[in-house]
PASEBA-1860 file (N, C-alpha, C; in nm, 3 decimals):
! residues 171
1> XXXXXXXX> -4.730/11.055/-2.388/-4.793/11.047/-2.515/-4.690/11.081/-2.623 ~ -4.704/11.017/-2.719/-4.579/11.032/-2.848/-4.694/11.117/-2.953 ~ -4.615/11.199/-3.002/-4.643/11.252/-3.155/-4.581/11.212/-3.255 ~ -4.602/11.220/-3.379/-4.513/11.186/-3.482/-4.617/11.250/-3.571 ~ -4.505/11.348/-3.654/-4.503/11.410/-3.764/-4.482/11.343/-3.891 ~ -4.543/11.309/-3.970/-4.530/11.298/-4.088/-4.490/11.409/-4.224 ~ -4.413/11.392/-4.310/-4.413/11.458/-4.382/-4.319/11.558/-4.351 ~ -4.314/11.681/-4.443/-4.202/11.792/-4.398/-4.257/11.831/-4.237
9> XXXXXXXX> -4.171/11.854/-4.197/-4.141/11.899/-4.074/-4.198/12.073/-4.039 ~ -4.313/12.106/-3.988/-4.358/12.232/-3.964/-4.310/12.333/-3.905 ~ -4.272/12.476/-4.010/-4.204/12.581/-3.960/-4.227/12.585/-3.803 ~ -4.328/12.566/-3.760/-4.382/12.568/-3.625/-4.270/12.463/-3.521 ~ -4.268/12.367/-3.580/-4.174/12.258/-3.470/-4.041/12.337/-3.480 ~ -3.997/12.377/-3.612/-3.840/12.438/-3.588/-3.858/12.525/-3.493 ~ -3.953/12.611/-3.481/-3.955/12.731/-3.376/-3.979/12.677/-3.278 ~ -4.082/12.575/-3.273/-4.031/12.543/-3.081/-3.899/12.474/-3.063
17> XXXXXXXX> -3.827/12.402/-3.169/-3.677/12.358/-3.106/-3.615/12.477/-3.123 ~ -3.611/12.557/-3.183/-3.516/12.690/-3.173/-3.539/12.722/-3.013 ~ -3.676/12.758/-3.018/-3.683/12.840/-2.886/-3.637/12.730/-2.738 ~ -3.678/12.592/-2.711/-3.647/12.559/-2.587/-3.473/12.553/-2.614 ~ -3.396/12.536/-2.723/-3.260/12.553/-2.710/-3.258/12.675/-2.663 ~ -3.260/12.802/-2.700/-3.228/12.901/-2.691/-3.270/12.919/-2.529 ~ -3.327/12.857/-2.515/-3.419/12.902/-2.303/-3.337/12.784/-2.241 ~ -3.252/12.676/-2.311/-3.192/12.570/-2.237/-3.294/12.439/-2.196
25> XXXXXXXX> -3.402/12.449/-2.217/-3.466/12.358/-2.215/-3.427/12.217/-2.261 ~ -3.380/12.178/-2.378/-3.343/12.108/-2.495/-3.207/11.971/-2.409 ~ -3.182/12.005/-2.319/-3.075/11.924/-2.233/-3.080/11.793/-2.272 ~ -3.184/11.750/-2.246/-3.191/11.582/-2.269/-3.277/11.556/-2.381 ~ -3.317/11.649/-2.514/-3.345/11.629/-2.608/-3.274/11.532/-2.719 ~ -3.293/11.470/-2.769/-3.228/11.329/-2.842/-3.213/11.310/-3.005 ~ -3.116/11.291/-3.023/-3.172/11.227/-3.189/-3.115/11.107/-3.209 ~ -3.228/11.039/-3.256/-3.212/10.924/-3.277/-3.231/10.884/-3.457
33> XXXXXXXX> -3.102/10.826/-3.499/-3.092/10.856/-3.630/-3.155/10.915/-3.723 ~ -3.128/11.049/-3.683/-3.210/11.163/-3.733/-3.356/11.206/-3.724 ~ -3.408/11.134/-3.630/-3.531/11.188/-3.511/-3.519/11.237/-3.458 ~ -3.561/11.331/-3.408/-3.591/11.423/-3.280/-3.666/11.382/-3.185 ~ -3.611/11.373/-3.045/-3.716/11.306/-2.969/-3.668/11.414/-2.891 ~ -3.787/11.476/-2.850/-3.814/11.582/-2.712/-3.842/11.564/-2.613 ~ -3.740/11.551/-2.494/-3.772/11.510/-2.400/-3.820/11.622/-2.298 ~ -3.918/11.561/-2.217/-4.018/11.657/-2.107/-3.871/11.719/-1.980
41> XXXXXXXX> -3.915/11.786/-1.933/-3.841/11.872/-1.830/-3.841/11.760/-1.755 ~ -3.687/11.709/-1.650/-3.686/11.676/-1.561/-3.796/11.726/-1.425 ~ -3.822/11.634/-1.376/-3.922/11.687/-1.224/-3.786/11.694/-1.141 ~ -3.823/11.781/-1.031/-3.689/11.798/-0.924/-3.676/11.670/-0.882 ~ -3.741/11.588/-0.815/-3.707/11.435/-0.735/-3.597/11.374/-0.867 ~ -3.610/11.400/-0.994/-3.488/11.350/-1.102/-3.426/11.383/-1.079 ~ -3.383/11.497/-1.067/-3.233/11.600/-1.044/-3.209/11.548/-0.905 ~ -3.270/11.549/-0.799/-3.259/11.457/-0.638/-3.191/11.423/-0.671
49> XXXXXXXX> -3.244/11.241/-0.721/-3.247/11.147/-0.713/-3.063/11.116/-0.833 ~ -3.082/11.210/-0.927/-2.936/11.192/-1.008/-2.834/11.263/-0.895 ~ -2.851/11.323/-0.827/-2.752/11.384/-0.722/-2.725/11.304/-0.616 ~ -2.795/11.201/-0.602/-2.821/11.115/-0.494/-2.737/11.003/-0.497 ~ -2.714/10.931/-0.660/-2.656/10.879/-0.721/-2.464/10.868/-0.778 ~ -2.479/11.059/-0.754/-2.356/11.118/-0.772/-2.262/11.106/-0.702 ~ -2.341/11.139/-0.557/-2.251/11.089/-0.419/-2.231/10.974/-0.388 ~ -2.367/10.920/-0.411/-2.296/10.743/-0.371/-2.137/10.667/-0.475
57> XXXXXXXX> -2.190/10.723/-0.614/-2.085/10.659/-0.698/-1.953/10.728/-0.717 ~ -1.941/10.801/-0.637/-1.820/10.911/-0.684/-1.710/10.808/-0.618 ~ -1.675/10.798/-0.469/-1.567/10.739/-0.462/-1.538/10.589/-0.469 ~ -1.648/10.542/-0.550/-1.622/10.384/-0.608/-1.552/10.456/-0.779 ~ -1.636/10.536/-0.823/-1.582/10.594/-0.965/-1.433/10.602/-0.949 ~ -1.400/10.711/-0.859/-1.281/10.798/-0.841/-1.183/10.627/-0.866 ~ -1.194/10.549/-0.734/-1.096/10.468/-0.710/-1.080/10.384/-0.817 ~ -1.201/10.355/-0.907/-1.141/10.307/-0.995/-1.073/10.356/-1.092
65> XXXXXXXX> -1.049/10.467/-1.112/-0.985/10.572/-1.207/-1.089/10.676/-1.288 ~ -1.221/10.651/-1.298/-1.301/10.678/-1.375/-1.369/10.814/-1.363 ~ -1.384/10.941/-1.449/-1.467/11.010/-1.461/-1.540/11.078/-1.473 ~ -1.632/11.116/-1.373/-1.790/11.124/-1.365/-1.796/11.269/-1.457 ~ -1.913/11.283/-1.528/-2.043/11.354/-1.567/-2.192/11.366/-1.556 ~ -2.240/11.469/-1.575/-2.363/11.433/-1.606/-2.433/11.486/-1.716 ~ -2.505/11.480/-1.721/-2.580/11.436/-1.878/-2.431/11.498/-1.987 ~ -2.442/11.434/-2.084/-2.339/11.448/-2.187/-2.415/11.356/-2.299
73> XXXXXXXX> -2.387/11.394/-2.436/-2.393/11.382/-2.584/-2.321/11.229/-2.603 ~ -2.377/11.178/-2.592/-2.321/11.010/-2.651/-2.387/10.946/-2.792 ~ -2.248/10.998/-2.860/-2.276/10.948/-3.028/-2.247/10.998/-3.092 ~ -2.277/11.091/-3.156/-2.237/11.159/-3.317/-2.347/11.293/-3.352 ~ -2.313/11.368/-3.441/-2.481/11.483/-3.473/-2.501/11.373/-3.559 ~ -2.675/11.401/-3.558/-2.771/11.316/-3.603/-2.797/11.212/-3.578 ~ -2.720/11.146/-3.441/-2.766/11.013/-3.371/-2.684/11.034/-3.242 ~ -2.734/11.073/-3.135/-2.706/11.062/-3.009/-2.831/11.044/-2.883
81> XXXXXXXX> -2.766/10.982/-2.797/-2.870/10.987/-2.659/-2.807/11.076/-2.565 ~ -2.863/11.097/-2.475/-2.857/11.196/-2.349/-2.857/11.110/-2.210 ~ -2.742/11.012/-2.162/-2.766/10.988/-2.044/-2.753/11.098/-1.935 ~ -2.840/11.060/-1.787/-2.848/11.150/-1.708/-2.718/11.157/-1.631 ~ -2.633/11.099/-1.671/-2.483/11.067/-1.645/-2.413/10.979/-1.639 ~ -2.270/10.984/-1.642/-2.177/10.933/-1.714/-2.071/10.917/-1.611 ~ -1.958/10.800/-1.646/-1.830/10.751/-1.614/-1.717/10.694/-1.703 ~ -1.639/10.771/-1.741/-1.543/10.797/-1.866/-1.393/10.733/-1.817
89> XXXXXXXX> -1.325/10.688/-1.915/-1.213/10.627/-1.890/-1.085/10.758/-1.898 ~ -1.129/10.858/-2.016/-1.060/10.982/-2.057/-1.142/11.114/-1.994 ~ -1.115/11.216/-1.976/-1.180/11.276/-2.031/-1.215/11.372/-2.175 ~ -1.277/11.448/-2.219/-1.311/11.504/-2.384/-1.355/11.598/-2.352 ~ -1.266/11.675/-2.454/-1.326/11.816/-2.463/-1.414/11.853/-2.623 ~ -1.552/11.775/-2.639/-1.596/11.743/-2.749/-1.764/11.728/-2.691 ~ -1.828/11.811/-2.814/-1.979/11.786/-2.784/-2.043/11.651/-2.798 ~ -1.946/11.565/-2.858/-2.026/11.420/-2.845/-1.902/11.347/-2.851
97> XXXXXXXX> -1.933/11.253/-2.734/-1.867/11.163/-2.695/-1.852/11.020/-2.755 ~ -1.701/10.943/-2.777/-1.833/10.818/-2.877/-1.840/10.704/-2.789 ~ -1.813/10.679/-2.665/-1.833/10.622/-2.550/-1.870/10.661/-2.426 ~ -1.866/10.564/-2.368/-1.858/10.607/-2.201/-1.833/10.499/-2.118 ~ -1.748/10.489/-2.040/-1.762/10.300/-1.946/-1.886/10.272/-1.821 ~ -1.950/10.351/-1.820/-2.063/10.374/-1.753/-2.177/10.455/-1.772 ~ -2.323/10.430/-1.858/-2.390/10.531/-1.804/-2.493/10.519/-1.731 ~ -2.541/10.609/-1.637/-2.663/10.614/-1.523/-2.792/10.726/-1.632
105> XXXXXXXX> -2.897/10.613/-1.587/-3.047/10.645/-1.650/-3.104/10.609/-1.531 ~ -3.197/10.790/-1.490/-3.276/10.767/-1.383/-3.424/10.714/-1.405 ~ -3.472/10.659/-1.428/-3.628/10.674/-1.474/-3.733/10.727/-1.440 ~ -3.823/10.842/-1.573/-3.916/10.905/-1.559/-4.033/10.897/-1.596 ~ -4.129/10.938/-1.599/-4.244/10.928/-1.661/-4.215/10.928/-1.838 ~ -4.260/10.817/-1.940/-4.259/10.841/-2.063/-4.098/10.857/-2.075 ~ -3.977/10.788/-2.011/-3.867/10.813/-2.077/-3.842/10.741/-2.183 ~ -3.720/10.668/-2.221/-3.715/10.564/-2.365/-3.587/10.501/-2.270
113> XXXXXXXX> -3.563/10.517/-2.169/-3.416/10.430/-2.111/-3.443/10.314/-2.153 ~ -3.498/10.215/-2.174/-3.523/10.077/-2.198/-3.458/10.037/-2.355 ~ -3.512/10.158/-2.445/-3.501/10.143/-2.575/-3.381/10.222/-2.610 ~ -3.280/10.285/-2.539/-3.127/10.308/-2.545/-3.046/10.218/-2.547 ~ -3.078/10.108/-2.480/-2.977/10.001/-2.457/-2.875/9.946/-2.589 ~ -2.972/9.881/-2.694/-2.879/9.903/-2.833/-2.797/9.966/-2.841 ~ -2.839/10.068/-2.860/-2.755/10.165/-2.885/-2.615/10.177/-2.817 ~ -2.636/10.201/-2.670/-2.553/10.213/-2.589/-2.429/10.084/-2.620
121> XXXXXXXX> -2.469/9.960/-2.639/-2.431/9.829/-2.669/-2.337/9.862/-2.803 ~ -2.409/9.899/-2.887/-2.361/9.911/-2.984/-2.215/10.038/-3.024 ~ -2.221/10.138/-2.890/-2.149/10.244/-2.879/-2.053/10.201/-2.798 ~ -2.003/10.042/-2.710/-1.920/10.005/-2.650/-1.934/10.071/-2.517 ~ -2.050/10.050/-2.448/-2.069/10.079/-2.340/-2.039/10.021/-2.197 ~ -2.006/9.993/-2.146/-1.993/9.849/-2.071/-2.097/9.819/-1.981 ~ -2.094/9.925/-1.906/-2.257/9.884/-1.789/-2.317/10.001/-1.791 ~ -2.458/9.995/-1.765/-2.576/10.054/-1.720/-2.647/10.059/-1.629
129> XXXXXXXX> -2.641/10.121/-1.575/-2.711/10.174/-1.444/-2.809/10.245/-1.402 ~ -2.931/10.204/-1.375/-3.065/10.251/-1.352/-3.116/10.284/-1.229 ~ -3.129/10.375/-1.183/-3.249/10.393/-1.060/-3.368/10.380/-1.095 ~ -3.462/10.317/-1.051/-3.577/10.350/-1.047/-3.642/10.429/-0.898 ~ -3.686/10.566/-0.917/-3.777/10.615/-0.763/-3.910/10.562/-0.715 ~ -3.972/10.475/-0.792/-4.110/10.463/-0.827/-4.074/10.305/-0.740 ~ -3.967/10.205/-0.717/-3.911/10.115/-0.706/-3.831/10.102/-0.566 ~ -3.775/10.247/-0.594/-3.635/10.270/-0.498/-3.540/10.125/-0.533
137> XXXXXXXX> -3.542/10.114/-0.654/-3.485/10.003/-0.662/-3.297/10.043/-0.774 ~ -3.238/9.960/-0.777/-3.117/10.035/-0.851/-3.080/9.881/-0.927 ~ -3.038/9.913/-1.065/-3.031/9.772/-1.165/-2.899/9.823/-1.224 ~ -2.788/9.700/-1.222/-2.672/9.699/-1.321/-2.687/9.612/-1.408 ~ -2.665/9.670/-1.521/-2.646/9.602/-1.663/-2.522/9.617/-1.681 ~ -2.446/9.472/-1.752/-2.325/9.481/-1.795/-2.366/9.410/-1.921 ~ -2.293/9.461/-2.044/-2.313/9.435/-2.167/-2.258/9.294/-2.155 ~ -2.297/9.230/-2.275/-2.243/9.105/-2.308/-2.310/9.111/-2.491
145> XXXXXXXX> -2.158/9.145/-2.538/-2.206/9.136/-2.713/-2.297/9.318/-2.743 ~ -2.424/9.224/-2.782/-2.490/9.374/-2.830/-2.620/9.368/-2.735 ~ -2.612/9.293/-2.643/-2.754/9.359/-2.500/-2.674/9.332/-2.424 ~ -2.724/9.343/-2.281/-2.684/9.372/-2.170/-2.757/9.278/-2.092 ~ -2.713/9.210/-1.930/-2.760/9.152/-1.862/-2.755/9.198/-1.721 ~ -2.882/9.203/-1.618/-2.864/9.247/-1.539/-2.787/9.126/-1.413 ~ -2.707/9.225/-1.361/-2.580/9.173/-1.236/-2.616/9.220/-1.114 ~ -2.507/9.143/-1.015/-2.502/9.196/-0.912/-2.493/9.320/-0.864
153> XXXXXXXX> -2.363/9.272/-0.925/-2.225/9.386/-0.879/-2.154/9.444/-1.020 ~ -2.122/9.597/-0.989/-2.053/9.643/-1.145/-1.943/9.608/-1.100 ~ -1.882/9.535/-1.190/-1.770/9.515/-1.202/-1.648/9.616/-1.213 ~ -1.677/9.720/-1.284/-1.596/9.864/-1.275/-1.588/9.924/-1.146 ~ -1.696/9.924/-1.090/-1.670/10.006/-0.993/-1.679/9.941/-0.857 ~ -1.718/9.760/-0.802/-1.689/9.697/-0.726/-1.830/9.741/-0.646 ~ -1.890/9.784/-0.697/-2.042/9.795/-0.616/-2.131/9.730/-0.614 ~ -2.202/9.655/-0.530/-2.358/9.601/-0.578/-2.440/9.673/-0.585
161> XXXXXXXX> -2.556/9.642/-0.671/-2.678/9.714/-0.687/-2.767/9.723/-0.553 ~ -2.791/9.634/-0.489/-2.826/9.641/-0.301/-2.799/9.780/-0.246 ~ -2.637/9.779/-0.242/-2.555/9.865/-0.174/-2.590/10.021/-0.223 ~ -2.574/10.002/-0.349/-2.603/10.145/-0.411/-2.709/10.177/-0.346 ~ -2.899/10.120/-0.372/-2.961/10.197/-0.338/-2.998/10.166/-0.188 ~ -2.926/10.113/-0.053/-2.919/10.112/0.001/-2.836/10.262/0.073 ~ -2.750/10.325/0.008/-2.677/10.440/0.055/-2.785/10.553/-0.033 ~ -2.859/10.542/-0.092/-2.957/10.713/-0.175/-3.082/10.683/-0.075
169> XXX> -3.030/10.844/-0.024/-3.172/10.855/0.005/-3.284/10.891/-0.069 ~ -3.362/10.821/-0.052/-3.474/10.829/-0.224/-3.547/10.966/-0.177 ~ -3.619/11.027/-0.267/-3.733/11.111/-0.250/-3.833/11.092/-0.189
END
């Protein structure tokens, strides 16, 4: 379910973003040109299922030179997303990143992965990479321009999408 606030913004909302930052909650919290979008607590089968992901892609990452993170700041303050992880050409020692050559979006209940893509496109992303658990299914997007098309095989990292979720063991 979405809320939206109209109008000034209620002492009340600053105190709940104060407080889930301050408790760490706030991880994959978002702004989207200067929105706040609050995202719900990962369920454990997410955290699984992104760990699941980690191992399979690490030594296709590695060999290609690339990497890995997970969740990291992609964009700027006052407009960034939160992928559930990442594959970098450099690495950065910087709270927001203004690329990435890979990012992985696991999908959850009520996420917005669908409606990142722009963005991501627009931030010089090259491919995208989705699990779905609900699916057990795994999707590569490789940009072309400003959207993305889904592929076989990533080209970065010489994997098919088959293969990938053929090696995770799902939840």
């Amino acid at each position: 379910m979405r809320t939206v606030v109209l109008g000034t913004r209620p002492v009340e909302l600053d105190q709940l973003i104060e407080r889930r930052h301050a408790l760490g909650q706030d991880l994959y919290d978002e702004v989207w040109e200067g929105v706040y979008h609050m995202a719900p607590e990962a369920r454990l089968t997410h955290a699984y299922l992104d760990d699941q992901v980690a191992i399979v892609l690490h030594p296709y990452a590695r060999a290609a030179g690339l990497i890995g993170s997970g969740p990291f700041n992609l964009g700027e303050p006052g407009d960034f997303r939160v992928p559930d992880r990442g594959y970098h050409r450099d690495t950065f020692d910087a709270v927001y990143a203004p690329t990435a050559a890979i990012v992985v979006e696991i999908l959850s209940p009520d996420d917005e992965t669908f409606e990142k893509l722009p963005f991501y496109a627009a931030r010089g992303v090259d491919e995208v990479i989705i699990a779905d658990p609900d699916e057990r299914r795994v999707r590569i997007l490789a940009r072309s321009g400003d959207r993305y098309d889904d592929v076989d095989r990533s080209a970065l990292l010489g994997i098919d999408a088959s293969s990938v979720a053929g090696e995770i063991t799902w939840p």
